[in-house]
KEDO-96578 format. One line per 4 residues: number of its first residue (from 1); their letters; for each residue x, y, z of N, C-alpha, C, O. Coordinates in Angstrom, 2 decimals, padded with zeros to 5 digits. Layout:
! residues N
NUM	A	X Y Z X Y Z X Y Z X Y Z ~ ...
***
This chain:
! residues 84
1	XXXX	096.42 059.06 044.89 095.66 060.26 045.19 095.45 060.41 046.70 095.47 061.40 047.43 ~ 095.23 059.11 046.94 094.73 059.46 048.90 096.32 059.73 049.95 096.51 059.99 051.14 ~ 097.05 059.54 048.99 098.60 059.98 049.81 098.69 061.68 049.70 098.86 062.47 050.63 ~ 098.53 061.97 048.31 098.84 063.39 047.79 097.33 064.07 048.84 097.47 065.29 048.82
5	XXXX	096.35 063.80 049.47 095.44 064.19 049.68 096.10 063.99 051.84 096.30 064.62 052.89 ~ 096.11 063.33 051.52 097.05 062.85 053.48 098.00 063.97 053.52 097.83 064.68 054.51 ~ 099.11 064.40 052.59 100.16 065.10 052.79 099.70 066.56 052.95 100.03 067.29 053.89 ~ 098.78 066.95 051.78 098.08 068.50 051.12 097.35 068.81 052.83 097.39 069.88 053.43
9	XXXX	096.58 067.26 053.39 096.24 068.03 054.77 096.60 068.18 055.63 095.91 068.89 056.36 ~ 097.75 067.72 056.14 099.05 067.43 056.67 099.95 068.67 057.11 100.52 068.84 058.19 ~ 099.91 069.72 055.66 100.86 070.51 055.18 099.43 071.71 055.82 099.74 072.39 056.79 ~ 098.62 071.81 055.50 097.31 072.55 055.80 096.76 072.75 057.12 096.00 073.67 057.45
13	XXXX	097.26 071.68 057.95 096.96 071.64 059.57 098.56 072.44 060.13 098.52 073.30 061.01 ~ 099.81 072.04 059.53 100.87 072.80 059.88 100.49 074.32 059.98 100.20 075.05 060.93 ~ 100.58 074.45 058.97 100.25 076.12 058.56 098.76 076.54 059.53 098.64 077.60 060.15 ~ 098.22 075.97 059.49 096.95 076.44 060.61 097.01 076.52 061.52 096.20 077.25 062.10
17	XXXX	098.11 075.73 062.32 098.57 075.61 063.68 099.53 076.96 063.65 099.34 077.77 064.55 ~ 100.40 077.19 062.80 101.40 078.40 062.71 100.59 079.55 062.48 101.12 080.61 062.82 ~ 099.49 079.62 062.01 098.99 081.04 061.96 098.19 081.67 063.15 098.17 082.83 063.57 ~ 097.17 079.89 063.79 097.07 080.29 065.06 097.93 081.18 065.83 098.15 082.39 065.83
21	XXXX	098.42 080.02 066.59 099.81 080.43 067.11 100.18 082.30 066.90 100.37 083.15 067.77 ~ 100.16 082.39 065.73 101.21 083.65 065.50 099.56 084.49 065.87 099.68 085.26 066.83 ~ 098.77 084.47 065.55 097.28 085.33 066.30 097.55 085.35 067.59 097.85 086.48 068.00 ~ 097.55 084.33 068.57 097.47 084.60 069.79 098.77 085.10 070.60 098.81 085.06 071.83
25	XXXX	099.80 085.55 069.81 101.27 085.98 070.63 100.92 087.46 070.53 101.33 088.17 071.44 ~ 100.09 088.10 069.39 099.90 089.34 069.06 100.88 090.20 068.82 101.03 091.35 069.22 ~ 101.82 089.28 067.85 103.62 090.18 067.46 103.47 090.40 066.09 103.04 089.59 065.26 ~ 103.89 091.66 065.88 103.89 091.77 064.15 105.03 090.77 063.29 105.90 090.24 063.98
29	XXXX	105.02 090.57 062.21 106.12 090.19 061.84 106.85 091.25 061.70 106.50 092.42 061.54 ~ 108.62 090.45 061.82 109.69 091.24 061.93 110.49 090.27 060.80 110.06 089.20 060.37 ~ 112.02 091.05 060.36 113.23 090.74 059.34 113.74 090.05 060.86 113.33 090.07 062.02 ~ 114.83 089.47 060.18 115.80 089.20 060.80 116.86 090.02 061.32 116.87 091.08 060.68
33	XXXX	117.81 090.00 062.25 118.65 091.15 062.10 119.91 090.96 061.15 120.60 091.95 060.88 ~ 120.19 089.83 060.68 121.29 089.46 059.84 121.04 090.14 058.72 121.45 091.25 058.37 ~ 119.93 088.95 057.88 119.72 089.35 056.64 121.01 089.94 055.47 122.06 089.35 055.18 ~ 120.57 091.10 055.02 121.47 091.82 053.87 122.46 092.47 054.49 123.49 092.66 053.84
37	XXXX	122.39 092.91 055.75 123.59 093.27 056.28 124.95 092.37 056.35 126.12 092.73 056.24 ~ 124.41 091.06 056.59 125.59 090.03 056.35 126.53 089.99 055.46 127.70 089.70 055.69 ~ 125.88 090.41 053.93 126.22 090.14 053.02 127.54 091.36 052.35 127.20 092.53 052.15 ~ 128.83 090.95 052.10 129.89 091.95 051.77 129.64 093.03 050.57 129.20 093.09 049.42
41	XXXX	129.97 093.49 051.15 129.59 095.20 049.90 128.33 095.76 050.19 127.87 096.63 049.45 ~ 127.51 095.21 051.54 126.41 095.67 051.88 126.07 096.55 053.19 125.06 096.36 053.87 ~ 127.00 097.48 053.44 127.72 098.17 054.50 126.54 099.07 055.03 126.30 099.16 056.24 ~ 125.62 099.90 053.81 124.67 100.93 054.52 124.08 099.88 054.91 124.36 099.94 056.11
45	XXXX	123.24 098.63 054.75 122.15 098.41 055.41 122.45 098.30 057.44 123.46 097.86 057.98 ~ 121.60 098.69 057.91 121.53 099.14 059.41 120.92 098.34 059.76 120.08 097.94 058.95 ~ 120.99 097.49 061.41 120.34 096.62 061.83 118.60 097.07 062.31 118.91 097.14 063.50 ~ 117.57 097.29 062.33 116.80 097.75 062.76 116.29 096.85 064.06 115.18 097.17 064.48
49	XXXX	117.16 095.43 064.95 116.54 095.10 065.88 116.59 095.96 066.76 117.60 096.67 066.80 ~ 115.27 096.21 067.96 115.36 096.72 069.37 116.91 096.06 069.67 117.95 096.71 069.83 ~ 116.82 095.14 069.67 117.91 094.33 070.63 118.81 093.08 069.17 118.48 092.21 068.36 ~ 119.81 093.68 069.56 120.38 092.82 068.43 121.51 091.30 069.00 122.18 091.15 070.02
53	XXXX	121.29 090.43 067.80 122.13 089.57 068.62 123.60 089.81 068.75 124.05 090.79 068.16 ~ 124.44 089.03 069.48 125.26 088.87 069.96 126.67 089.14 068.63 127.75 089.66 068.93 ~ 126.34 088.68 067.29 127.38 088.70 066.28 127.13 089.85 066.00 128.12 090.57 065.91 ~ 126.07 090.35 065.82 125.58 091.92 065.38 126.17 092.64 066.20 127.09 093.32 065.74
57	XXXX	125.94 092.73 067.31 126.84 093.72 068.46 127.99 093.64 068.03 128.53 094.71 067.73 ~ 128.58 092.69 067.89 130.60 092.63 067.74 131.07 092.95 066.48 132.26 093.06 066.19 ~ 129.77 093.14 065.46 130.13 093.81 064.42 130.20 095.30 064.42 131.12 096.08 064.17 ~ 128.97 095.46 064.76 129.04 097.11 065.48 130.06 097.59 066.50 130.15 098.71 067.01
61	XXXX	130.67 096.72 066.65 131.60 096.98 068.06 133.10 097.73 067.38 133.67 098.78 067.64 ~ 133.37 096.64 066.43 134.30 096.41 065.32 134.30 097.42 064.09 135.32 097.74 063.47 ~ 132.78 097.96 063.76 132.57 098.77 062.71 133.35 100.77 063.63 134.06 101.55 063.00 ~ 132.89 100.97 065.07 132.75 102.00 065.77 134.37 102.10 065.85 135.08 103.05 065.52
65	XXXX	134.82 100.59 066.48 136.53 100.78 066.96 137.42 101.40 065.73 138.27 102.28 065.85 ~ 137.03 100.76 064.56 137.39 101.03 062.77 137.35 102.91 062.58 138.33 103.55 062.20 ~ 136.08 103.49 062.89 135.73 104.62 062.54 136.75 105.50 063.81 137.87 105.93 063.52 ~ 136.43 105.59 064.55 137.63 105.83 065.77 139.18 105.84 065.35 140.02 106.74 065.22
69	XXXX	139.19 104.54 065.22 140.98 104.38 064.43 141.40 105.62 063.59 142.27 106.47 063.77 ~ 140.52 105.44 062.66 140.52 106.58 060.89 140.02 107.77 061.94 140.84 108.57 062.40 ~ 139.44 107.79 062.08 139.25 109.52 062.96 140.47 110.11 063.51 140.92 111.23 063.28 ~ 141.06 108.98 064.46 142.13 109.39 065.31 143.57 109.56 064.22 144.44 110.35 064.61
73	XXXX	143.73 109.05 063.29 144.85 108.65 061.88 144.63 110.11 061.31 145.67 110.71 061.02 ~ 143.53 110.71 061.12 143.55 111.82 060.14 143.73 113.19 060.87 144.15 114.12 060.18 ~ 143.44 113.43 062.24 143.59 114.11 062.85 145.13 114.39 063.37 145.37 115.42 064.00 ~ 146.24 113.34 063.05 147.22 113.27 063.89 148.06 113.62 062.75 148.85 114.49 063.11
77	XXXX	148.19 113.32 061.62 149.02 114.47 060.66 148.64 115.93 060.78 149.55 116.71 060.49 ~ 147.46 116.47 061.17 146.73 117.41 060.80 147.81 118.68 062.63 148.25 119.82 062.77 ~ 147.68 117.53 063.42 147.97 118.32 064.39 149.49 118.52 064.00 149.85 119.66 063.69 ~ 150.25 117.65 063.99 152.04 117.66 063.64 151.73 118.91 062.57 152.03 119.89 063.25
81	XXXX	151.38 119.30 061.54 151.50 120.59 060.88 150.74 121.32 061.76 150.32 122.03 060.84 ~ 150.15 121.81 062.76 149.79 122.78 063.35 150.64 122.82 063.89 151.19 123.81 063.42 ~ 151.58 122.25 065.01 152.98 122.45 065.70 154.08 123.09 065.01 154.80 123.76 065.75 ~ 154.47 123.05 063.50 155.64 122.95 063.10 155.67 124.71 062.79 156.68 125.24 062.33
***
């Protein structure tokens, strides 16, 4: 019992120290920017960081160059029958 009672306060001073802590920074909690976006077949979800990291950018980088490509692909049959 006096182990399970050492650990329970142990585990109770952690968390008290972390909630401090998170009082005096005065930041709301936030998601991650990964999260469900990571995940395949999960395309609408949108990053909502101010500032996103570094894999997030090069996905977005990669998602924009993609949409561009297909933009520029559908437009270019479209013009060859306006010429002919």
């Amino acid at each position: 019992m006096k182990l399970f009672l050492l650990t329970f306060c142990i585990f109770l001073l952690a968390v008290l120290g972390l909630a401090v802590g998170w009082l005096f920074n005065n930041r709301s909690l936030k998601g991650s920017c990964g999260g469900l976006a990571s995940i395949p077949g999960m395309e609408k979800s949108q990053c909502s960081c101010s500032n996103p990291c570094e894999k997030r950018k090069q996905k977005m980088a990669e998602e924009a160059a993609l949409r561009e490509r297909t933009a520029a692909a559908e437009q270019s049959p479209k013009e060859e029958s306006q010429h002919v």
